[in-house]
N, C-alpha and C positions, 0 to 999 in steps of 0.2 A: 245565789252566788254571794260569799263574803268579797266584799268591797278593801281593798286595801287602807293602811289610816293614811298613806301619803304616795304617790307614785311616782314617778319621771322624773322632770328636772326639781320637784320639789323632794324629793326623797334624796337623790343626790346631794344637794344642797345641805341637807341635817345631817349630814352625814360627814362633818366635819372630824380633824383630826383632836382626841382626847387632850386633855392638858396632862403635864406631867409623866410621861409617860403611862397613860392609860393604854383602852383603846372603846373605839366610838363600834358600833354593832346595829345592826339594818337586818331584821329577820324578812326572807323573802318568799316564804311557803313553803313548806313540806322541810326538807333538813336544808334548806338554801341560807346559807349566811354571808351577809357580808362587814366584813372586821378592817376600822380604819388605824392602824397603827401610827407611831412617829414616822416608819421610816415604810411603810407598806403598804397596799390594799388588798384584802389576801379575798377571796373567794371560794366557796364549801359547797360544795353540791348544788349549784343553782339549777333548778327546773321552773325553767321562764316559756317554754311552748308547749303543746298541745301534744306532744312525739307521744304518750302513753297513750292517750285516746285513740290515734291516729292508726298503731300498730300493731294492740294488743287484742286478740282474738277474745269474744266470749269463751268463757262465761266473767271473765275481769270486766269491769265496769270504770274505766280510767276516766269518766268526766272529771275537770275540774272541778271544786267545792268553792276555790279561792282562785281571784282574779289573780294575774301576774302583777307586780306592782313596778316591774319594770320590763321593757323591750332590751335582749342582749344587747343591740347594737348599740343602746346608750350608753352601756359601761368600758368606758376610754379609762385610760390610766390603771386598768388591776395590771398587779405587781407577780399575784403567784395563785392559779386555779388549781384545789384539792377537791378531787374525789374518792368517795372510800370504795366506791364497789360496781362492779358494771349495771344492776338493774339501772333502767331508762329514766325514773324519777331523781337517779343521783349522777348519772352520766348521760347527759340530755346531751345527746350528739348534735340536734338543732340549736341548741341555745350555744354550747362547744363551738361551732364553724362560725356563729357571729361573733363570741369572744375574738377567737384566732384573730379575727379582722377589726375589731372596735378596739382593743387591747395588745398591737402588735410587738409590742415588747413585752408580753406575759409569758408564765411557765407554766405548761398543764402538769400537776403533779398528779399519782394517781397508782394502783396497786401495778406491779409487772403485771398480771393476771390481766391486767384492760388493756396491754398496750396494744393489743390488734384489734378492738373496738377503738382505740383511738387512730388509727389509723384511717378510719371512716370519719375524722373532724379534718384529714387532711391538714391539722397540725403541721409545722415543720420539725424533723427527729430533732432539731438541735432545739426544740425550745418544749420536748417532751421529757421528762425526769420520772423513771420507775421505782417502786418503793415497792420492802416487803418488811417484814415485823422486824422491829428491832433497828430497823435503818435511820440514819440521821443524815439530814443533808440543813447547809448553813447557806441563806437566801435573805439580801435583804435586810439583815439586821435582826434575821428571824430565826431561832433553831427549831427546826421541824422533825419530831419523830413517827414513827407511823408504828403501830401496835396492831396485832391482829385481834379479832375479835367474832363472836359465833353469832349470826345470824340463823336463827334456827340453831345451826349446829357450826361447828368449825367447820371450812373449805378450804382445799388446797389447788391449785392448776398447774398444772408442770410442776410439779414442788415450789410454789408461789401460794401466799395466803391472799384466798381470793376479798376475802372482806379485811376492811384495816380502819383504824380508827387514827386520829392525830393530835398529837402532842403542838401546840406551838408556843415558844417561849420568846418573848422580847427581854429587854433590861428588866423589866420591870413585872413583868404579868406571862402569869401561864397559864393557856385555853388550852380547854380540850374540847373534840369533838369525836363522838365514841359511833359516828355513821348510823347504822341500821343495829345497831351491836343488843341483845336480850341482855338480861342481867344474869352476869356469872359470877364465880368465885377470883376467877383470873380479871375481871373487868374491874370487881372490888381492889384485889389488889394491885392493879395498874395505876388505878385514879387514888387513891394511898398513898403511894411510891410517890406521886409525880404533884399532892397535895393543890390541885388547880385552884386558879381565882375562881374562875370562870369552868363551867361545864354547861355541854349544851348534850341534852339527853333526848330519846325517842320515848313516846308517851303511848304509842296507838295499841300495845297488847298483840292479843294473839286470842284465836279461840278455834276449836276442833274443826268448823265450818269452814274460816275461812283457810284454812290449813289443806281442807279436803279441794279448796276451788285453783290452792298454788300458791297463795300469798307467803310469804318466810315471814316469821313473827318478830316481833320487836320486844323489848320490855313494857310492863304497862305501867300505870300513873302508880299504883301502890310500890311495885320491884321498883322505880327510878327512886322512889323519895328515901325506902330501904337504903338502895345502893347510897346514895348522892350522903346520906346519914351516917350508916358505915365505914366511907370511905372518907367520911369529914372534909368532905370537899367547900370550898365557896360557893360563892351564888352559880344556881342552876337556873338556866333561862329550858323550860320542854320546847321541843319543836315533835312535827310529824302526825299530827293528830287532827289537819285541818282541812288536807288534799284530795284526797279520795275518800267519798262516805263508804264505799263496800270494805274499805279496809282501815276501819277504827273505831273506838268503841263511843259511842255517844256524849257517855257520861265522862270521858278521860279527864280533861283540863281542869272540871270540877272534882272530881276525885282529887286528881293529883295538889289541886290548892289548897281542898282541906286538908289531906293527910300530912303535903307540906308544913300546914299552921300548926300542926295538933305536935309536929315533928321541931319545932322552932327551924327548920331549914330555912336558909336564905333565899329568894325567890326574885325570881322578875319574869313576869308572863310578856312578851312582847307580840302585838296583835303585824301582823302581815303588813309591812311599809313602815313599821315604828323603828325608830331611833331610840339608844338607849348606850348612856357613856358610863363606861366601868373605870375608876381611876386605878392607879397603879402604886406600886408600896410606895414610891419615894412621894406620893402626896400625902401617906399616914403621919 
């Protein structure tokens, strides 16, 4: 089991708000981020319980790899919970129904496509906001877009794109996070267009085996650092590469560190419970 670098009330704690209009960042395993803005606490796919193991029939092998570094009910105060996609590691309905309560004045954002899996977090409708590609909604002091993106492949549900990635911009700084998204030609020119500080990419790959067991593939450490190059983005922090061992490739994060170096890419590897402050232009 990977040991988190900091947990509970000590990870809260460093998890103070950036100066300057930055913002302060808390990786929390697998695509789980948590982003402290001036004016926000926004929250990304958190998977903080055990719901994959729990649920998922062989031949998937959903043990944890990495401790939770936090108990949902500890996070009092988020401002606005994004999810890209309904699998269970990015829409943790247990970790979801202690939110609703540790956080009662939060917004679950998240694709229409999930809005009746959220309906199983027993959410209130008026504090649930649907989103589909191209959508912007203004929250907080935060502009949030949501972009579709191929997991495997492009999905659609009701004519709703089932997977999405998100744009968020403050005064000062624009994060993306691109969910379970493979490296495309449309994912190049999104992160392009939209030139982020910040990008937080999936590292774990894909390969014909685990393709044959069910898993939807990601991009791997060499496509991120391509993409992340291409698209001349800021610093890319990988996540997804730590959770589950039947669905990632070993060698990822080292791959992906030298290919980044060899790439001069900007880099911040952040270990599970680390803190890590990105400032923001007006502190250039």
């Amino acid at each position: 089991m990977i040991e988190p670098s900091a947990t509970g009330a000590a990870l809260l704690e460093s998890l103070r708000p950036a100066p300057l209009g930055g913002v302060t960042v808390a990786r929390l395993g697998q695509a789980g981020i948590l982003l402290r803005f001036p004016t926000a606490t926004v929250l990304i796919d958190p998977y903080l319980s055990n719901h994959c193991e729990a649920v998922l029939p062989r031949p998937f092998d959903h043990r944890r790899a990495t401790r939770a570094p936090l108990d949902a009910a500890e996070l009092e105060g988020i401002d606005l919970v994004l999810t890209t996609h309904d699998h269970l590691d990015h829409f943790d309905v247990p970790t979801l129904r202690s939110l609703r309560d540790a956080s009662p004045a939060s917004t679950l954002i998240c694709p229409y496509a999930c809005l009746e899996l959220a309906d199983h977090t027993d959410w209130p409708s008026t504090r649930v906001a649907g989103m589909d590609d191209d959508d912007t909604l203004w929250m907080h002091g935060l502009r949030i877009t949501a972009f579709e993106v191929a997991h495997d492949e492009v999905e659609e549900v009701e004519g709703h794109a089932r997977f999405l990635g998100f744009v968020i911009r403050s005064a000062d700084l624009t994060v993306i996070h691109v969910g379970d998204a493979r490296a495309t030609t449309a994912l190049e020119h999104t992160l392009g267009a939209w030139s982020p500080d910040l990008v937080f990419l999936p590292i774990n790959g894909r390969s014909p085996e685990r393709q044959e067991q069910g898993f939807a593939g990601n991009m791997s450490a060499a496509e991120a650092v391509e993409l992340a190059s291409s698209a001349g983005t800021g610093l890319v922090i990988p996540m997804h590469y730590d959770m589950f061992m039947q669905n990632t490739d070993d060698d990822a994060l080292a791959t992906f560190e030298q290919l980044a170096a060899r790439a001069n890419l900007g880099v911040r590897v952040a270990a599970v419970g680390e803190t890590i402050t990105v400032e923001g232009r007006s502190a250039e």
